[in-house]
C-alpha positions as CSV (number, residue, x, y, z in Angstrom):
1,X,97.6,-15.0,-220.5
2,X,95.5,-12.3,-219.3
3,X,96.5,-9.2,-221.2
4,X,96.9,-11.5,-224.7
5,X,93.1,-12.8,-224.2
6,X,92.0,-9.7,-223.4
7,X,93.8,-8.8,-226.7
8,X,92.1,-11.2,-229.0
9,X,88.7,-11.2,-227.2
10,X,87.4,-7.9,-228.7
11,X,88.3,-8.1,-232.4
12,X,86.8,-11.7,-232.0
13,X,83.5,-10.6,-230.9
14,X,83.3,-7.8,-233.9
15,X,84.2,-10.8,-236.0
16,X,81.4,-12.7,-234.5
17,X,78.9,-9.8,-234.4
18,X,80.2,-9.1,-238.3
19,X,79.0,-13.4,-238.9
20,X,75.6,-12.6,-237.1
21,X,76.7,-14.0,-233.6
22,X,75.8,-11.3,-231.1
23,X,76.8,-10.3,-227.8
24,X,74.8,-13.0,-225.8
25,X,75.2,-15.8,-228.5
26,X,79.1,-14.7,-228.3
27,X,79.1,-15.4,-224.0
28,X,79.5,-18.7,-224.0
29,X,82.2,-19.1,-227.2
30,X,84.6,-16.5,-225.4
31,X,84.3,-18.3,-222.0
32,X,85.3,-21.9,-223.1
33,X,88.2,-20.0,-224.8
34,X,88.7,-18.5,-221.7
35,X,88.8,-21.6,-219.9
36,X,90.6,-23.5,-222.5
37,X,93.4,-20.9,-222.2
38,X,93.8,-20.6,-218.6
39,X,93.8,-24.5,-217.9
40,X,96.3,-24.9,-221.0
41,X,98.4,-21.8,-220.4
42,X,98.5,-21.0,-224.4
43,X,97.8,-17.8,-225.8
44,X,94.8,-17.6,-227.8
45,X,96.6,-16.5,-230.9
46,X,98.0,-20.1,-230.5
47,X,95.5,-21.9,-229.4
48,X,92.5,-21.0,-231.7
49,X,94.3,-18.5,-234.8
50,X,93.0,-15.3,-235.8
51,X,90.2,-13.9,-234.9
52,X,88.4,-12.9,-238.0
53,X,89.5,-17.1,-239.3
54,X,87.9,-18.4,-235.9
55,X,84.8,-16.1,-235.8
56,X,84.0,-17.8,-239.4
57,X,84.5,-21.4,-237.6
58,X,82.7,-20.7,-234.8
59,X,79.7,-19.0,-236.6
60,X,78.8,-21.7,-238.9
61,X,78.9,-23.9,-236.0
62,X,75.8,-21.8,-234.5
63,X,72.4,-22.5,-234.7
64,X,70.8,-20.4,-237.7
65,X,68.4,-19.6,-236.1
66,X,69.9,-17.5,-233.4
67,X,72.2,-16.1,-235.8
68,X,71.2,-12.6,-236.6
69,X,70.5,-11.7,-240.1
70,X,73.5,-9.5,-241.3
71,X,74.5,-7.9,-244.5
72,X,78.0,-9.0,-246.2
73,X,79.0,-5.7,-243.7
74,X,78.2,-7.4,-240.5
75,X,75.4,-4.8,-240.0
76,X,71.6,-4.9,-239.2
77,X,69.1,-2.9,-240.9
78,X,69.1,-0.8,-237.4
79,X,72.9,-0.5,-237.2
80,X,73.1,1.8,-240.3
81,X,70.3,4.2,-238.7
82,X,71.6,4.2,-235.1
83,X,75.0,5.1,-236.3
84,X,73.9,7.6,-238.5
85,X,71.9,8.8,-235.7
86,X,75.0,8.3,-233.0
87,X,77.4,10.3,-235.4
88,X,74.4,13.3,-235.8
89,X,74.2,13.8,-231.9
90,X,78.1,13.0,-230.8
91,X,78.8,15.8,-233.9
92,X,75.6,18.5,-232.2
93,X,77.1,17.6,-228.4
94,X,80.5,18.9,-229.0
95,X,79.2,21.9,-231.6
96,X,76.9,22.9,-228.3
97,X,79.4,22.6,-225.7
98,X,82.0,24.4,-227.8
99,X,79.1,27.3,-228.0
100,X,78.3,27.3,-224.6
101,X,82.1,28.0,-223.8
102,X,83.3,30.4,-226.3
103,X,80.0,32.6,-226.0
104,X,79.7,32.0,-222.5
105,X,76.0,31.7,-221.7
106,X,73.9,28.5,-221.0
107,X,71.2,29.7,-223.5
108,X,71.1,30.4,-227.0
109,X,68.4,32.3,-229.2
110,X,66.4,30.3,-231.7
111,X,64.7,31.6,-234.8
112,X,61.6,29.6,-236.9
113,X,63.7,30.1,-239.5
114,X,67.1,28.1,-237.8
115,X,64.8,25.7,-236.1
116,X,62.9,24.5,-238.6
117,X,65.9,24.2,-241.1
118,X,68.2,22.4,-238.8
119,X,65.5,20.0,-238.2
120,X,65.2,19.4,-241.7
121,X,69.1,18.9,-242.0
122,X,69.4,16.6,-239.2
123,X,66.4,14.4,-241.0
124,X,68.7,14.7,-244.3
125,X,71.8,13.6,-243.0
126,X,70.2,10.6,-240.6
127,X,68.3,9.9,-244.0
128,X,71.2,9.4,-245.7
129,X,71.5,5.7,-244.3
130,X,68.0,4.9,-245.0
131,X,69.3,3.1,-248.4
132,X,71.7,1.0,-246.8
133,X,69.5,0.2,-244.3
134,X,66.6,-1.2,-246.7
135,X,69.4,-3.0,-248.6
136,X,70.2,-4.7,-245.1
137,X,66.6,-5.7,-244.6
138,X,66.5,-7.0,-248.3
139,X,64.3,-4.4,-249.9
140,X,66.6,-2.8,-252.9
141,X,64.1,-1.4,-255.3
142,X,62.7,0.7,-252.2
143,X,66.1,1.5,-251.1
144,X,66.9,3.2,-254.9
145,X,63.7,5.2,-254.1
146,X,64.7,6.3,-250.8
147,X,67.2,8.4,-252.1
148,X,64.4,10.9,-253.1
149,X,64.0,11.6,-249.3
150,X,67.5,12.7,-248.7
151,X,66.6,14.8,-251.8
152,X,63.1,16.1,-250.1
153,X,64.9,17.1,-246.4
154,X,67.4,18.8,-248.8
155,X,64.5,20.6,-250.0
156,X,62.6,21.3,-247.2
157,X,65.7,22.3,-245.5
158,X,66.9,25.0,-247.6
159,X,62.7,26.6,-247.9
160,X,62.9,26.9,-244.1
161,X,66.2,29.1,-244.2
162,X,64.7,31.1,-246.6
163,X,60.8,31.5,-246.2
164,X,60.5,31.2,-242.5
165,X,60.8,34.6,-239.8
166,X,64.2,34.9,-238.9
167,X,63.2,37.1,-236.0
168,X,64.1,35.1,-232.3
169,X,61.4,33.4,-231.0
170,X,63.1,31.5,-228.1
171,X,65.8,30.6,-225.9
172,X,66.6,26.8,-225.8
173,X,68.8,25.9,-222.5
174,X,72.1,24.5,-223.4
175,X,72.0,22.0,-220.3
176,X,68.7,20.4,-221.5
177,X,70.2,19.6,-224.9
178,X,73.5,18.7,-223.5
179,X,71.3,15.8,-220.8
180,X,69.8,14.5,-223.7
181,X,72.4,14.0,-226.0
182,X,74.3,11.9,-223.1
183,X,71.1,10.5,-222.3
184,X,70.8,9.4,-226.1
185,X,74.9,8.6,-226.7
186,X,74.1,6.1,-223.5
187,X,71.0,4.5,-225.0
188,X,73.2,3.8,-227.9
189,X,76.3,2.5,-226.5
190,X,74.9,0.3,-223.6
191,X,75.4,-3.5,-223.9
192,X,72.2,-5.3,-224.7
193,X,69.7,-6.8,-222.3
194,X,70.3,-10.1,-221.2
195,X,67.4,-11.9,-222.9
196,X,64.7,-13.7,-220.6
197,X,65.3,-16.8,-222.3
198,X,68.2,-19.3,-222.4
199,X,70.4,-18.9,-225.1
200,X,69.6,-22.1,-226.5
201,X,65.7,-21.2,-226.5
202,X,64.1,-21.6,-230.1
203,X,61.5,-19.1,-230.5
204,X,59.0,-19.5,-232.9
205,X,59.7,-18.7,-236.5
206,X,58.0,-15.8,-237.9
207,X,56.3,-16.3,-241.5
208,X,57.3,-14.0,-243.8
209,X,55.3,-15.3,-246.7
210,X,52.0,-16.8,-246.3
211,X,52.9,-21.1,-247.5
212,X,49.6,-20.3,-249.7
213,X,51.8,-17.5,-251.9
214,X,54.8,-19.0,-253.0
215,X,55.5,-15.8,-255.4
216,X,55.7,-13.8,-252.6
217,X,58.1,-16.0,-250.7
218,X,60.2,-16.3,-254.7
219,X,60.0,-11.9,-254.1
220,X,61.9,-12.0,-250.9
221,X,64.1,-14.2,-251.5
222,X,65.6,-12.4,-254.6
223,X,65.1,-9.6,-252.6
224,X,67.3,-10.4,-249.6
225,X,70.0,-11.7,-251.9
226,X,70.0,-8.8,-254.0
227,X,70.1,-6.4,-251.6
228,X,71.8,-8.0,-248.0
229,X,74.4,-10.3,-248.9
230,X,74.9,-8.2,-252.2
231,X,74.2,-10.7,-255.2
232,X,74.2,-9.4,-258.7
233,X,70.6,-9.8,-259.9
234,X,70.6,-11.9,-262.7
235,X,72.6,-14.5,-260.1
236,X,69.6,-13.8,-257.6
237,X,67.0,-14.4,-260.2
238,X,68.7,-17.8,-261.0
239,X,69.0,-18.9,-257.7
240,X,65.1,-18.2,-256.8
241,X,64.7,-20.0,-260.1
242,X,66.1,-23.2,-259.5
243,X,64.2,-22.9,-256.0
244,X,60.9,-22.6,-257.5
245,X,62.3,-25.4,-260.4
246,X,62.9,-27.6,-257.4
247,X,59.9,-27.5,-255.5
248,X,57.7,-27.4,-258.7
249,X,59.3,-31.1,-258.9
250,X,58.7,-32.1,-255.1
251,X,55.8,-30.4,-254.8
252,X,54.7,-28.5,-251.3
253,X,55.2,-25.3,-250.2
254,X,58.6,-23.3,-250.0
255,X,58.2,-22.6,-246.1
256,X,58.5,-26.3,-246.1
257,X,60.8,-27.4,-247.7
258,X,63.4,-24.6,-247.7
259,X,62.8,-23.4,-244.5
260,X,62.1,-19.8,-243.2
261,X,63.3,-17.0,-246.4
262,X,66.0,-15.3,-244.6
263,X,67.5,-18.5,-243.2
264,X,67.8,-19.9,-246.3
265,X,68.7,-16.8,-248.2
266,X,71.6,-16.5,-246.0
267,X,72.8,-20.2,-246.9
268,X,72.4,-19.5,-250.2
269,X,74.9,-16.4,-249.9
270,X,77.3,-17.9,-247.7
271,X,78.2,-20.3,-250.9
272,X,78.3,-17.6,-253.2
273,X,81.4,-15.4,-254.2
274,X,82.2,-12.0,-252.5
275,X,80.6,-9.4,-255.2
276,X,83.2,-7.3,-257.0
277,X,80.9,-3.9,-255.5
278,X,80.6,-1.1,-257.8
279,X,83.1,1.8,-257.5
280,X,80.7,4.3,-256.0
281,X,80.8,1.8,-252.5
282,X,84.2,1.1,-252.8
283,X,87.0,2.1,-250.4
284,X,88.6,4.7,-253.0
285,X,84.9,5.8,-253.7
286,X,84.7,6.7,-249.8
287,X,88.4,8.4,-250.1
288,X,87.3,10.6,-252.6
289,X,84.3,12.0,-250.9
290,X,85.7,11.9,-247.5
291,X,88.3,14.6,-249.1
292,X,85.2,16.1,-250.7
293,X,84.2,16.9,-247.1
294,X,87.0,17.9,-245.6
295,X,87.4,20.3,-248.2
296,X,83.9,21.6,-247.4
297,X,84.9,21.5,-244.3
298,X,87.4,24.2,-244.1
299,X,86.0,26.2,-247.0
300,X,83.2,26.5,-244.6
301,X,85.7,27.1,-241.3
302,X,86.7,30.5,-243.5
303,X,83.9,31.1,-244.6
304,X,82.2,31.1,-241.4
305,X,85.4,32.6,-239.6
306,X,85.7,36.0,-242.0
307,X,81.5,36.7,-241.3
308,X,81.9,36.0,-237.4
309,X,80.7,33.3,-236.7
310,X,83.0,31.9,-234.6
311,X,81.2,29.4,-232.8
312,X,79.8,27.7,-236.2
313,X,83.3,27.8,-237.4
314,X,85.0,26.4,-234.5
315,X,82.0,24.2,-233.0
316,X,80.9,22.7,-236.4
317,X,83.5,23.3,-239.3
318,X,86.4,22.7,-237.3
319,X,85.2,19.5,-235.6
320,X,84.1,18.2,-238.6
321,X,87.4,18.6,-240.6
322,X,89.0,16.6,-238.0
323,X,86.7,13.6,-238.1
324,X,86.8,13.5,-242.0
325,X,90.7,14.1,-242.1
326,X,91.1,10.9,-239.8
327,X,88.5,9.2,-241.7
328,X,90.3,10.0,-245.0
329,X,93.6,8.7,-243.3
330,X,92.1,5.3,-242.1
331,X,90.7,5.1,-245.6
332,X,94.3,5.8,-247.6
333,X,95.7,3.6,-245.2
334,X,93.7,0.5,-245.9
335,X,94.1,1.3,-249.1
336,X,98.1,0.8,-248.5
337,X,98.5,-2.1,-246.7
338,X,96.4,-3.8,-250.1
339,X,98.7,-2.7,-252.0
């Protein structure tokens, strides 16, 4: 039973953590599955299905209010920076080491120019998820706007390359950077702190609109459907007005009769049908540009090559080509098996 459990156990908490059920919240549904299977002698598969069919089950049988608030992506408004952030430093670890090896010296020189600019690209590219991330915390129209600031690192980026003194000003240790990548990877990856409180503790419930400003609590709730669970707005705009219909009729405040905005935002969503998304967010959407960067990719790895520098070409171009060529494959491969 052992190695099948062990099997079914960790797609079943992604599936949870994709329904809002994290990793503490999760403790206590895996155990009695646990139990149920040892005492019983069934596999899991058997015993309780799928995992993605009983993460659904077992999510609406949770509490909302310990339920995190995902998107229709199973992600938090932090998961799309920290990844974005993970992928950044996992991507600078191995371009560093690779250095370090082929020009073997635990130093390299730095120029205002190089410094400055690669700052400004790392901002870009961790900006990059800043949209997503305000859809996920229900804020769309500032997440259409945040697209200038990939635009403005771009910007900033490219005036540093060119402007700044290119003569060296420093050596940076390779080791340093090398700690504090790991150190930063582990801060990432680590399993979450057992919280000081019971599982079953209610905290209080935060206000997010005053009870006094009812077009303010009307605001957020279009937001959130709009922009995490992915509603088309006109469908959003009916929804908050039937709300505001309803309570016109019954009088009080929305806080009070609803309940808190996101809880009731997500109950709202759960009913609805999944979105048809539009095509720049679809699968094929993500093909085409993953193909876009590999292509980059290796124009840059000859590019790089054929001026000497090896290390870029080999430490960054190389690595890079790899990761989008698998990501391309998982993507042409999902794509398959929907026929």
């Amino acid at each position: 039973m052992t190695e099948p459990f062990e099997r079914w156990e960790l797609p079943t908490r992604l599936a949870l953590s994709d329904q809002g059920v994290g990793h503490h919240l999760a403790n206590p549904i895996i155990a009695d599955v646990r139990t149920h299977c040892e005492l019983s002698g069934q596999s899991p598969y058997d015993a309780f299905g799928d995992p993605e069919e009983f993460a659904l089950t077992a999510a609406a049988e949770q509490p909302a209010h310990l339920r995190q608030n995902v998107d229709r992506n199973g992600m938090l408004p932090a998961d799309y920076l920290t990844g974005s952030v993970f992928a950044l430093v996992l991507l600078g670890l191995g371009a560093m080491i690779f250095y370090a090896i082929l020009e073997r010296t635990l130093t390299f020189t730095t120029t205002p120019a190089g410094l400055a600019g690669l700052i400004m690209a790392c901002l870009a590219f961790t900006a990059c998820a800043v949209p997503d991330a305000l859809r996920a915390a229900g804020r769309p129209r500032l997440a259409t706007w945040s697209f200038a600031l990939v635009g403005l690192f771009v910007g900033l980026g490219a005036s540093c390359f060119v402007l700044l003194p290119k003569e060296p000003a420093a050596r940076v240790p390779v080791l340093g950077i090398v700690v504090v990548a790991l150190l930063l990877l582990w801060l990432m990856t680590r399993r979450p702190a057992t919280p000081k409180q019971p599982v079953d503790y209610v905290p209080p419930t935060p206000r997010t609109a005053p009870d006094d400003d009812p077009d303010a609590w009307y605001r957020r709730l279009s937001g959130l459907l709009v922009g995490r669970y992915d509603l088309p707005p006109e469908r959003a705009t009916d929804l908050a007005r039937e709300a505001r219909d309803h309570l016109t009729a019954a009088g009080g405040t929305p806080t009070a009769e609803f309940g808190p905005v996101e809880e009731y935002a997500r109950d709202l969503a759960e009913h609805e049908p999944q979105r048809r998304v539009p095509f720049w967010r679809t699968t094929w959407a993500e093909l085409i540009a993953t193909l876009v960067a590999v292509q980059l990719s290796v124009a840059a790895f000859f590019a790089w090559t054929d001026e000497g520098h090896v290390w870029a070409a080999y430490g960054v171009a190389l690595p890079g080509t790899l990761i989008a060529a698998v990501i391309a494959i998982r993507l042409a491969l999902r794509l398959f098996r929907r026929g």
